[in-house]
Each structure stands twice: as structure tokens, then as C-alpha cells.
C-alpha atoms as an extended CHARMM CRD file, in Angstrom:
* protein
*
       133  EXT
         1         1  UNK       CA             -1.1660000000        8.9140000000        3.1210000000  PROA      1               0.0000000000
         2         2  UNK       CA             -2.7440000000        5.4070000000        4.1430000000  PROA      2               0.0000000000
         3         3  UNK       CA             -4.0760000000        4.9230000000        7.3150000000  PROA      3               0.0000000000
         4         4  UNK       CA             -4.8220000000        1.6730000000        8.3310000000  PROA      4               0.0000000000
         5         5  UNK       CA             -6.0270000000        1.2170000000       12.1680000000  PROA      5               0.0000000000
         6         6  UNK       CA             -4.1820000000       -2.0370000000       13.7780000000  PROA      6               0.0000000000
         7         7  UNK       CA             -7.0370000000       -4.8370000000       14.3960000000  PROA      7               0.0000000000
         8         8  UNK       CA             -7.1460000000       -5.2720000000       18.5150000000  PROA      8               0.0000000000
         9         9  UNK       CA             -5.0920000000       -7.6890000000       19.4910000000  PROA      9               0.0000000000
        10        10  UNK       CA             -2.4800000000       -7.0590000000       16.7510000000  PROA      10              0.0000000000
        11        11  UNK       CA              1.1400000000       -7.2780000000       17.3890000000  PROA      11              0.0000000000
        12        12  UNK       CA              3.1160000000       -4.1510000000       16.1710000000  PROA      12              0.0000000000
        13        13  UNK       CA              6.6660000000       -4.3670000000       15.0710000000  PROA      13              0.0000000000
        14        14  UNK       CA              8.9180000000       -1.5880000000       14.4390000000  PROA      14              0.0000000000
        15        15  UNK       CA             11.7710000000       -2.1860000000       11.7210000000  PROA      15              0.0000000000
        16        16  UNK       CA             14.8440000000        0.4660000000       10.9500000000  PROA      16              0.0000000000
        17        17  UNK       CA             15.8030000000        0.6340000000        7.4650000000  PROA      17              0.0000000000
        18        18  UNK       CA             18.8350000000       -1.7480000000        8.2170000000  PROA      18              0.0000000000
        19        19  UNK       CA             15.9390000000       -4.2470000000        8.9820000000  PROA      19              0.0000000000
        20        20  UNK       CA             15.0820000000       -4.6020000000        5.3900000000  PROA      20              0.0000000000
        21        21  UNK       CA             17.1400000000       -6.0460000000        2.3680000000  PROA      21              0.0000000000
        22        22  UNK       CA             15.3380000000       -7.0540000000       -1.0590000000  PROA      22              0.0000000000
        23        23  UNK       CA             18.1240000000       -8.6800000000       -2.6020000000  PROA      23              0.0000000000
        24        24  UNK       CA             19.3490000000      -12.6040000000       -0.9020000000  PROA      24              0.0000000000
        25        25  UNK       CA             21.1820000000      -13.4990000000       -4.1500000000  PROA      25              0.0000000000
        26        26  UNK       CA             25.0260000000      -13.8990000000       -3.9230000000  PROA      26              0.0000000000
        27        27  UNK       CA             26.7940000000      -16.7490000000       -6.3260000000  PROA      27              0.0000000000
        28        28  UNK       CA             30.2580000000      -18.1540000000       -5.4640000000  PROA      28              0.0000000000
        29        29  UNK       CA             31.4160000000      -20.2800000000       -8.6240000000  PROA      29              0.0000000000
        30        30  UNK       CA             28.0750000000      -21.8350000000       -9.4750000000  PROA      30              0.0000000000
        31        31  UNK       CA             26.8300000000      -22.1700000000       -5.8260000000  PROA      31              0.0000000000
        32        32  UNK       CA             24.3640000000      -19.6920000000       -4.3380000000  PROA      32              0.0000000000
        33        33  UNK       CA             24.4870000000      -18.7590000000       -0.6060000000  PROA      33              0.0000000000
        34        34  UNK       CA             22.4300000000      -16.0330000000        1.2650000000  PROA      34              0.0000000000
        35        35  UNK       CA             24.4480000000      -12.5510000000        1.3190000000  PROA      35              0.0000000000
        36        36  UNK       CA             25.7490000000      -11.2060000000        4.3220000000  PROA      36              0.0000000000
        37        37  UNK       CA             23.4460000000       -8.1760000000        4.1360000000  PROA      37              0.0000000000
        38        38  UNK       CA             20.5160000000      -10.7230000000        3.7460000000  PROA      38              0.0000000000
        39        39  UNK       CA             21.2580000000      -12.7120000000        6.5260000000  PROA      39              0.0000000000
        40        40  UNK       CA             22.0970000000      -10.0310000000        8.6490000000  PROA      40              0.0000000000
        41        41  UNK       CA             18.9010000000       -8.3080000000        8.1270000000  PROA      41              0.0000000000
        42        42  UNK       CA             17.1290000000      -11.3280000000        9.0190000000  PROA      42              0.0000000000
        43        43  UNK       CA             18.7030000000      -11.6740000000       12.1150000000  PROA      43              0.0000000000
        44        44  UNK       CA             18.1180000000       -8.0960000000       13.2570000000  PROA      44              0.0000000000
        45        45  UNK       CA             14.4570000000       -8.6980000000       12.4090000000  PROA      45              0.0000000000
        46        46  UNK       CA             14.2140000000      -12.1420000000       14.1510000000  PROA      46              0.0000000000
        47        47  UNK       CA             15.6170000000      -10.5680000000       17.2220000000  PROA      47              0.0000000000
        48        48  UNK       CA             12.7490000000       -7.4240000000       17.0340000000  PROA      48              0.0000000000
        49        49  UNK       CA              9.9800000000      -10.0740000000       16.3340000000  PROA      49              0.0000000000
        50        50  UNK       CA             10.8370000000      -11.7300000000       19.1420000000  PROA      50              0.0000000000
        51        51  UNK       CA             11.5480000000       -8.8140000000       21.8370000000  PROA      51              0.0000000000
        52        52  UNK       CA              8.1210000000       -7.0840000000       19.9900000000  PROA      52              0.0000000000
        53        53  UNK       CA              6.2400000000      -10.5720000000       21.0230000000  PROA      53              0.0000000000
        54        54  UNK       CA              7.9330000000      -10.9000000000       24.5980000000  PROA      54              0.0000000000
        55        55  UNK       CA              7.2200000000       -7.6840000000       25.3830000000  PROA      55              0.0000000000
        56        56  UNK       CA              3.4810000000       -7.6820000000       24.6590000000  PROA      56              0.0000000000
        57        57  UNK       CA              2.8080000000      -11.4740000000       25.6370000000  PROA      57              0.0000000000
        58        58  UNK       CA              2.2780000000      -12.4170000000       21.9110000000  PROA      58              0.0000000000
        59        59  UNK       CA              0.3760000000      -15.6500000000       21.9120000000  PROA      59              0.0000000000
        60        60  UNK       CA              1.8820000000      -17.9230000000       18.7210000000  PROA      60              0.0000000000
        61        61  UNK       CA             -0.7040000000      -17.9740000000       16.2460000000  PROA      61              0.0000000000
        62        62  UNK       CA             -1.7340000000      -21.3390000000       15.1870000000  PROA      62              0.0000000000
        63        63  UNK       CA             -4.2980000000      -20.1470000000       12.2230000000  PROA      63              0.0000000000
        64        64  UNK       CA             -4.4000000000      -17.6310000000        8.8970000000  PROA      64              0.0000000000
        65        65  UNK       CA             -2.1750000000      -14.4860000000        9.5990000000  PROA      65              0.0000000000
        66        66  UNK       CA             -3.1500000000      -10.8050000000        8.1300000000  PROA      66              0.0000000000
        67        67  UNK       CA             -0.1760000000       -8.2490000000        7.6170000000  PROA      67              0.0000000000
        68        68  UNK       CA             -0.1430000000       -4.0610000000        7.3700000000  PROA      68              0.0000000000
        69        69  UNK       CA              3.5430000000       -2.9690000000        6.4190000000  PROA      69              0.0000000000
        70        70  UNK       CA              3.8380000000        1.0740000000        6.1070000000  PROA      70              0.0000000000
        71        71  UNK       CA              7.5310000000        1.3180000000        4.4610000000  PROA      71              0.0000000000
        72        72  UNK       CA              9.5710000000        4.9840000000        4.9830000000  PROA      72              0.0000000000
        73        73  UNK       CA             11.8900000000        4.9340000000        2.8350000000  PROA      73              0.0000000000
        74        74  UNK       CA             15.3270000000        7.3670000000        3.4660000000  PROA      74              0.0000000000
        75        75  UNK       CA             15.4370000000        9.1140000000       -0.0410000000  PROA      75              0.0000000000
        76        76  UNK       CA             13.9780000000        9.5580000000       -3.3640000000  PROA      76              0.0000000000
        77        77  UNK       CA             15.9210000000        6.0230000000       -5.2560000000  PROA      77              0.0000000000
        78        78  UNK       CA             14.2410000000        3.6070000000       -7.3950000000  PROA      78              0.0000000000
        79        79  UNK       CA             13.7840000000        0.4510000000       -5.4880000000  PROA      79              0.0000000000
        80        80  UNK       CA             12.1190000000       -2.8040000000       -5.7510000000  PROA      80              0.0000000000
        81        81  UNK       CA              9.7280000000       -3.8290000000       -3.1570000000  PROA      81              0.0000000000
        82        82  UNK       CA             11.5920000000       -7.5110000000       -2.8050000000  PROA      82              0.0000000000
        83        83  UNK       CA             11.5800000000       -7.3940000000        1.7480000000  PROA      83              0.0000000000
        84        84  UNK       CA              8.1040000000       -9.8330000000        1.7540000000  PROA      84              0.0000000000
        85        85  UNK       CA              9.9380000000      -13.1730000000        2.1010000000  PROA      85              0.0000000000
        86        86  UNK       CA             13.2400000000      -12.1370000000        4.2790000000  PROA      86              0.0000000000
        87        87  UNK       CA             10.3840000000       -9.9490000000        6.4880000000  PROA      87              0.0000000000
        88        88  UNK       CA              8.2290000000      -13.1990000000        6.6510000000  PROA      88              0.0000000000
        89        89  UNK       CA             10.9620000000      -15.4620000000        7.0480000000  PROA      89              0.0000000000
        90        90  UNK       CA             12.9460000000      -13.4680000000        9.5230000000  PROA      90              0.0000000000
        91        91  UNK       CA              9.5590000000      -13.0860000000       11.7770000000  PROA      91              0.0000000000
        92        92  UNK       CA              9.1920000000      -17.3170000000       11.2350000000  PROA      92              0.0000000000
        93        93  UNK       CA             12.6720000000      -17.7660000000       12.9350000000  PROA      93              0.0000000000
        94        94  UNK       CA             11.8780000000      -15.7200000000       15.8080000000  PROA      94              0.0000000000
        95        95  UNK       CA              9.8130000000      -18.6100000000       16.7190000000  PROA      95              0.0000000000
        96        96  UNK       CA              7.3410000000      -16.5830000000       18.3010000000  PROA      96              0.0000000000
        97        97  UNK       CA              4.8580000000      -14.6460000000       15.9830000000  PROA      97              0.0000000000
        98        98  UNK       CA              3.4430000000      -17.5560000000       13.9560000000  PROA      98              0.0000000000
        99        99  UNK       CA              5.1580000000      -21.1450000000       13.3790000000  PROA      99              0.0000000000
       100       100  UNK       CA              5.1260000000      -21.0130000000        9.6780000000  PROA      100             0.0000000000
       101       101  UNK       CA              5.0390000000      -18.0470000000        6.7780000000  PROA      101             0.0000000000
       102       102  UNK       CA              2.3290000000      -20.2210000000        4.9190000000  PROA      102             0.0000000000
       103       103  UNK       CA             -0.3520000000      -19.0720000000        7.4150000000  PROA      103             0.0000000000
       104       104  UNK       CA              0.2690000000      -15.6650000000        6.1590000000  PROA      104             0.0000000000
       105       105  UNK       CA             -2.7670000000      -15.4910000000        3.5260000000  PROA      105             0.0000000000
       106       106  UNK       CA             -3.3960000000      -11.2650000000        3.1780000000  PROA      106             0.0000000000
       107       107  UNK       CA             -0.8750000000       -8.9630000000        3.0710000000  PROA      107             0.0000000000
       108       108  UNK       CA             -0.8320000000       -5.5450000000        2.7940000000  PROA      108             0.0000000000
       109       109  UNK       CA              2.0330000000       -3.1940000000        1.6150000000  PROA      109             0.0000000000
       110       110  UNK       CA              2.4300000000        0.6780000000        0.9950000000  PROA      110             0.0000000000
       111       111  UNK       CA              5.0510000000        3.1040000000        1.1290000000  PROA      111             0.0000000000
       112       112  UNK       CA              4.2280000000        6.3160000000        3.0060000000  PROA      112             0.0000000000
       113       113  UNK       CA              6.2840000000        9.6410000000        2.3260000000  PROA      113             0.0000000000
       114       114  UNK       CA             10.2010000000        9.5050000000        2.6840000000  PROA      114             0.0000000000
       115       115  UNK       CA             11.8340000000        9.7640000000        6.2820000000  PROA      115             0.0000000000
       116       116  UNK       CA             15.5770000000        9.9410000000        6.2020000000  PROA      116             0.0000000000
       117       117  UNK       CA             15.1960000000       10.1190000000       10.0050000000  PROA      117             0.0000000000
       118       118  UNK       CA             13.0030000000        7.2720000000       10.9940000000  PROA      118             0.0000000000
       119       119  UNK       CA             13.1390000000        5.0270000000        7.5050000000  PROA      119             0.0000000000
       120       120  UNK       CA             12.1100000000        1.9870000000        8.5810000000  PROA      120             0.0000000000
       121       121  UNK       CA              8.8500000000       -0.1010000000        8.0420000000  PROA      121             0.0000000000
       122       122  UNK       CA              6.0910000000       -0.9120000000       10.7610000000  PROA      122             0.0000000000
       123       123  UNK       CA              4.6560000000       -4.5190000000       10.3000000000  PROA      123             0.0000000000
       124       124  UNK       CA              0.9720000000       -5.0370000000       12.0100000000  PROA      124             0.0000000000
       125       125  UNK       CA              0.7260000000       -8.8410000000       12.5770000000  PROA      125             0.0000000000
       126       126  UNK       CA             -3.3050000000       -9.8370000000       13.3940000000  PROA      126             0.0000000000
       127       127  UNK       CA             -5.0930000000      -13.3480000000       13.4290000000  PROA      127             0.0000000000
       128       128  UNK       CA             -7.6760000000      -13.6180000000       10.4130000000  PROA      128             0.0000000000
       129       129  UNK       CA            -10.7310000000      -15.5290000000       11.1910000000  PROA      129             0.0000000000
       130       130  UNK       CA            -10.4390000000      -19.1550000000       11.0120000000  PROA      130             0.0000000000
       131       131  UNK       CA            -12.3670000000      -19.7110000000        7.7010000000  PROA      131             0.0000000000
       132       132  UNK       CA            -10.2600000000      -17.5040000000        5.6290000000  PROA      132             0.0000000000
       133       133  UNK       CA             -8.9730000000      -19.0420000000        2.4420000000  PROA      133             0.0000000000
């Protein structure tokens, strides 16, 4: 298993599996919308991002953003690792992490061993020094 230690000052945020959808692709007739299990997701994680920042003071970052995300998943299924943009996206419309996903230059993602019980992912949000690329 990874272990990563948080930087200080990060901002941890807890995710249940519901949290996470990799697929935002729904067509009616020739016109694509957002799927209900997309959006919903988002929302759930928009809400966490911004009770996670509330509850620890989270100052917005104005510069480059780092991420950590540990996913559990529930079982052994094949699945794509598509949750980057609604995760990023979601934690943009909390309007309290970060004010836009394109600060987010490193990110980091690994899957640790399955946990039907606590399948989620935990996202570490830090500030990267100013004169990253």
C-alpha cells in the first residue's frame, strides 16, 4: 500500500463511493446532457468540499494546487479511472477550495486494497509553491 503523508496545511476530504461517477455521457436524440448519476455525484461532492473547507477554515487558494486521491474501491470489477474532472469540477463549484480546476497542476492517484465497507476515496488538497509550472 501507498502512503503518502498530507503536506501541513492540506485540506482533507473524505468521499463515499456514491461521491464518485466516471461516466457524464448521456445523449437524448443528438443532444448531450450530464446524467443524473453525474450530476448528482457532483453535487454530493460540492457539498463535502465545502463543509470539509468550513470546517477547517480553508483559505481559497489563489495559486498552483497539488492533489493525493487514495481510491477504495467496494469489489473486485474492472473499472476505468474516469472521477478526475467531475472530482475537480465538483470541488470548483463548492466555491471554496480553489476558484478554478486549471490551478490544479500535479495530481496524484492510486487505488489502495478493496473496502466494501468504507469504499470511498480521500482527496488531499495542498498549495504548491508559487513557481511551479
Amino acid at each position: 500500500m501507498i502512503t503518502v503523508a498530507p503536506p501541513p496545511g492540506a485540506l482533507i476530504l473524505r468521499l463515499p463511493w456514491d461521491a464518485l461517477c466516471s461516466d457524464n455521457r448521456k445523449y437524448l436524440g443528438r443532444q448531450f446532457i450530464l446524467s443524473s448519476e453525474y450530476r448528482g455525484a457532483k453535487n454530493l461532492t460540492a457539498a463535502l468540499a465545502l463543509k470539509a473547507a468550513r470546517e477547517s477554515r480553508w483559505q481559497r487558494l489563489e495559486g498552483p494546487v497539488g492533489l493525493h486521491v487514495a481510491i477504495r474501491e467496494p469489489d473486485r470489477r474492472k473499472r476505468d479511472l474516469n472521477w478526475s474532472k467531475q472530482v475537480k469540477d465538483a470541488i470548483t463549484q463548492s466555491e471554496a477550495v480553489w476558484w478554478d480546476d486549471s490551478q490544479v497542476r500535479w495530481e496524484l492517484w492510486w487505488f489502495e486494497p478493496q473496502d466494501k465497507t468504507n469504499a470511498g476515496a480521500t482527496v488531499t488538497i495542498f498549495a504548491l509553491d508559487s513557481n511551479f509550472p
